[in-house]
N, C-alpha and C positions, 0 to 999 in steps of 0.2 A: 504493500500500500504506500502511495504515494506520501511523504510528510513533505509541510512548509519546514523552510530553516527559519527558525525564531531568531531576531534581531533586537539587541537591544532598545527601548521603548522610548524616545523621547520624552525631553521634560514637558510637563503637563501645561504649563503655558504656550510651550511651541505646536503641542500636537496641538490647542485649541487652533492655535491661529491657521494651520496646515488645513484644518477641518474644514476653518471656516474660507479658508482659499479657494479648495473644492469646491465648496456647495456650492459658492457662487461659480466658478466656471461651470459647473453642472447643467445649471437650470441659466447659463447667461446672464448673471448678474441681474436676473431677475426679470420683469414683463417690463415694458417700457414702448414708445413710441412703437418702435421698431419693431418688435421683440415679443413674441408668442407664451404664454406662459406653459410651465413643466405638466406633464402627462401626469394625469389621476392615476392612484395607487390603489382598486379594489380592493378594500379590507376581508372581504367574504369570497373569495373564487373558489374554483374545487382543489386550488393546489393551497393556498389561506387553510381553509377546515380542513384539509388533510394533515399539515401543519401538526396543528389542534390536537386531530385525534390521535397521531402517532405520536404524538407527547405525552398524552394522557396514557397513553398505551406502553409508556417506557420505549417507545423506541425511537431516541432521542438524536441515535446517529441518522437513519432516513428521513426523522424530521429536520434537522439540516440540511439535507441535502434537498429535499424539495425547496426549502425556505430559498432557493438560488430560482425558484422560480416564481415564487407567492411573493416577493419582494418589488417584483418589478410590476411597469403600470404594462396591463394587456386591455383586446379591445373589448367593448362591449358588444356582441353579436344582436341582431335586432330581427329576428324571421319570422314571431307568432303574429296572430291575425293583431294582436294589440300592445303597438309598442311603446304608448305611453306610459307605463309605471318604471320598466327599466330604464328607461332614458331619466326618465323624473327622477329615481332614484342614485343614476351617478351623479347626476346635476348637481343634486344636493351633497352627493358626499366630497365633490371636488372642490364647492364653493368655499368653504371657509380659509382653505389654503390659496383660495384663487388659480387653481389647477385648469388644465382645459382635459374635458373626455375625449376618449377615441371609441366611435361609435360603427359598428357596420351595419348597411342597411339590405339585407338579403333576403328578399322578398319578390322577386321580381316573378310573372308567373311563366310557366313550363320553366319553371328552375332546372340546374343540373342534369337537363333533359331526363329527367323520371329515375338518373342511375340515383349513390347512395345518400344525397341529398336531398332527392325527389322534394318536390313541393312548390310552394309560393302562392302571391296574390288568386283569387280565383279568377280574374279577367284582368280589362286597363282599368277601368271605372274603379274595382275593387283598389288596386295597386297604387291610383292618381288619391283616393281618398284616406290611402294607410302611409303614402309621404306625407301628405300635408299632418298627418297628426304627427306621426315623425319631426318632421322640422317644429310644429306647435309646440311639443315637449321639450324643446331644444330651448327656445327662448331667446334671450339676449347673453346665453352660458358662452363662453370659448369653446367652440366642439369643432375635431377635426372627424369627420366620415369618409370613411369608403364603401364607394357604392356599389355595388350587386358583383361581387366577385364571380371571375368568369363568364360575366354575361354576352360582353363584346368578341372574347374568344368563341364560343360556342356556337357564335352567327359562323366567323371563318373558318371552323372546320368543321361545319353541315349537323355538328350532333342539334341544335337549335331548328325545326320544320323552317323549309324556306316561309313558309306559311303567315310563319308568326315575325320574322324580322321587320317589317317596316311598324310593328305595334312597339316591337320591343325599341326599336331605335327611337320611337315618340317617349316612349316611356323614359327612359333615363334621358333624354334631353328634356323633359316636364319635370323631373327631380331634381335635376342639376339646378335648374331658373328656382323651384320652388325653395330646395335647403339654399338657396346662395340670397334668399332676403330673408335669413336670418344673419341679424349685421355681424356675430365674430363665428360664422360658421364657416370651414375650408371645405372644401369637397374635391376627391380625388375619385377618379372615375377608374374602374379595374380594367387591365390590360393581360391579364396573364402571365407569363414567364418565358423566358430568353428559350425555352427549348420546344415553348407550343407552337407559338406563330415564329420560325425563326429569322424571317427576313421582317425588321421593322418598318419598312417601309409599306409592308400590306396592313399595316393596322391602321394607317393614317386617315385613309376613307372612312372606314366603320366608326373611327373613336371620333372623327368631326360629325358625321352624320348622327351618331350620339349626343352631342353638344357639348363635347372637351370644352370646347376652345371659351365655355361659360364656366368651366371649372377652373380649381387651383392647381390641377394637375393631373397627376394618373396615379395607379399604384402596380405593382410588380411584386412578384413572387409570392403572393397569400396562400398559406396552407402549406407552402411548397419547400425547396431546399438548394436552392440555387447560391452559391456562393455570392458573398455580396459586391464585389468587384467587376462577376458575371454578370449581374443586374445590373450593376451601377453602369458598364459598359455600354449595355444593350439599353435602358433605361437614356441614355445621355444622347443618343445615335436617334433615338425617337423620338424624345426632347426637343433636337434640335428641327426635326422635321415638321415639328407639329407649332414650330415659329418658337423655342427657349421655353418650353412648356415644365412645369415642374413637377416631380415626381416624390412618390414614398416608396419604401421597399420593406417588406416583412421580413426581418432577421431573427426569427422566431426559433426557429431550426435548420439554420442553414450553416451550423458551427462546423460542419466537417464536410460541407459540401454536399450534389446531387449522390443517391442510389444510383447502382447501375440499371438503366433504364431498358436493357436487355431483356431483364427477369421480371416477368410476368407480375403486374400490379403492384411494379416496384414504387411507386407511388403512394402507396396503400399503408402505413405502419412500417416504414422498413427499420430496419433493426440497426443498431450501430453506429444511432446519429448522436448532436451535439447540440446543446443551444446555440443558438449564434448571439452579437452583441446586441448590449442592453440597450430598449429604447431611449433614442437622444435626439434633440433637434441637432446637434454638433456632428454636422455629417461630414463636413472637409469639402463639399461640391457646392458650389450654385445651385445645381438645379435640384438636389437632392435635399429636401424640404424635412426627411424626418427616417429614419429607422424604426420603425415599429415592431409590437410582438403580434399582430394582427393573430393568426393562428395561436391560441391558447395552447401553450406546450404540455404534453400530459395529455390533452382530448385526441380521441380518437379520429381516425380519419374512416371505419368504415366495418364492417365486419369482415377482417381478415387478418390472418395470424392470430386468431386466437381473442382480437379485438372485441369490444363492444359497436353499437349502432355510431354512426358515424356525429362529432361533436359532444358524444358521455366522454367523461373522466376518466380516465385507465390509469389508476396511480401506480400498477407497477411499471408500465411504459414510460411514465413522467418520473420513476426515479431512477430508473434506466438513463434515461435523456439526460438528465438532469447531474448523476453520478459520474458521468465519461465527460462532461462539462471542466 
């Protein structure tokens, strides 16, 4: 087993001022003009109470080691017919710190084309009347969303009925206009990942006919494992195509990089991953507007390997994950 080398401990006045160096480069020396304030910290997710129980339980070393993931701020997923109490309910717990949430809205309908995400709105009508409560419960809070993961991928590789694409393209450009007058709300519109659509330059049409170009950006890699460098590459190439357009990237689990894509539903739970780094607006890019944990590390992606339904808890997965970290 791996040990740290212990180092002698600074004196307690220095380590204050050290601390307090940090914090402020952390969160940017704070909200200001300029300046977005730090990501809400869930006090209750299923890696929080897992925490909890495995303390209660004596088992004090996996509860450490999940606390690598119950520490950081992840997003709030939004997909039952009524999303205003969870939204209301980060609102409030982010306020008092002046935090902003990070909210997902995946609701879109013929979701995930019927595989193990099935679901969404029952029509547009249903979909145009579950944003605007969306956005309603949103308020004048700071909230960054990303919108309908995978929805724009899905048009370009056919799994989406030709059928339904000119609804769906109204739809997230009626979301975009609607969460963008709430006045400190971002909206980053979902793009997929560097290994779906691989030439950027095919998303261009779909993500404008969407109504990008009313959002604050795009996002890249949710759910997914894509090295962040890989994103940030492919991300920066379709950025510029779409006229310096800004982007998020989900580094949730992308600590050790893609599964080999060879093996059959490698996508699915693969085994032998990593967290990747912690949410921060302090990306080093222009256009990279923010590293998120978008995917809750620890939730399932599906029933495979031994998994639960796709989006439950798997705490021995997440101390897996969380342990090779």
């Amino acid at each position: 087993m791996f040990r740290r080398r212990r180092h002698p401990r600074p004196p307690r006045a220095l380590l204050g001022l050290l601390t307090a160096g940090l914090c402020l480069l952390a969160v940017g020396a704070g909200p200001g003009p300029d300046r977005d304030p730090p990501f809400w910290v869930d006090p209750d997710t299923d890696a929080a109470r897992q925490v909890a129980a495995w303390q209660q339980a004596g088992r004090d070393e996996d509860a450490e080691v999940i606390e690598r993931i119950a520490q950081h701020p992840t997003a709030t997923w939004l997909a039952d017919p009524d999303p205003v109490a969870g939204i209301r309910r980060a609102v409030r717990g982010a306020a008092p710190d002046g935090r902003a949430v990070v909210l997902v809205a995946y609701r879109i309908p013929h979701r995930d084309c019927g595989l193990y995400s099935a679901g969404g709105a029952l029509d547009g009508a249903d979909y145009r009347d579950w944003i605007d409560r969306f956005a309603d419960a949103i308020g004048d809070a700071p909230a960054l969303v990303v919108l309908e993961p995978d929805a724009v991928p899905h048009i370009l590789d056919g799994c989406t009925p030709v059928e339904h694409h000119a609804e769906r393209y109204a739809l997230l450009s009626d979301a975009i206009a609607r969460l963008k007058r709430q006045p400190h709300t971002k909206v980053y519109l979902d793009a997929g990942h560097p290994a779906w659509v691989t030439e950027p330059w095919r998303l261009v049409p779909p993500l404008m006919r969407a109504g990008v170009a009313g959002a604050d950006g795009f996002s890249l890699n949710v759910s997914n494992f894509h090295k962040t460098s890989d994103v940030r590459a492919y991300g920066v190439r379709l950025g510029e195509l779409l006229g310096d357009k800004h982007f998020v990237i989900d580094t949730s689990r992308n600590g050790s990089g893609s599964p080999d894509f060879r093996v059959p539903l490698a996508w699915c739970n693969p085994p032998g991953l990593t967290l990747g780094s912690a949410p921060t607006r302090l990306t080093g890019h222009r256009l990279v507007d923010a590293h998120l944990w978008v995917k809750h590390p620890g939730d399932s992606d599906g029933p495979c390997r031994g998994g639960p339904p796709a989006g439950h808890w798997w705490p021995e997965y997440a101390l897996d994950l969380a342990r090779r970290s």
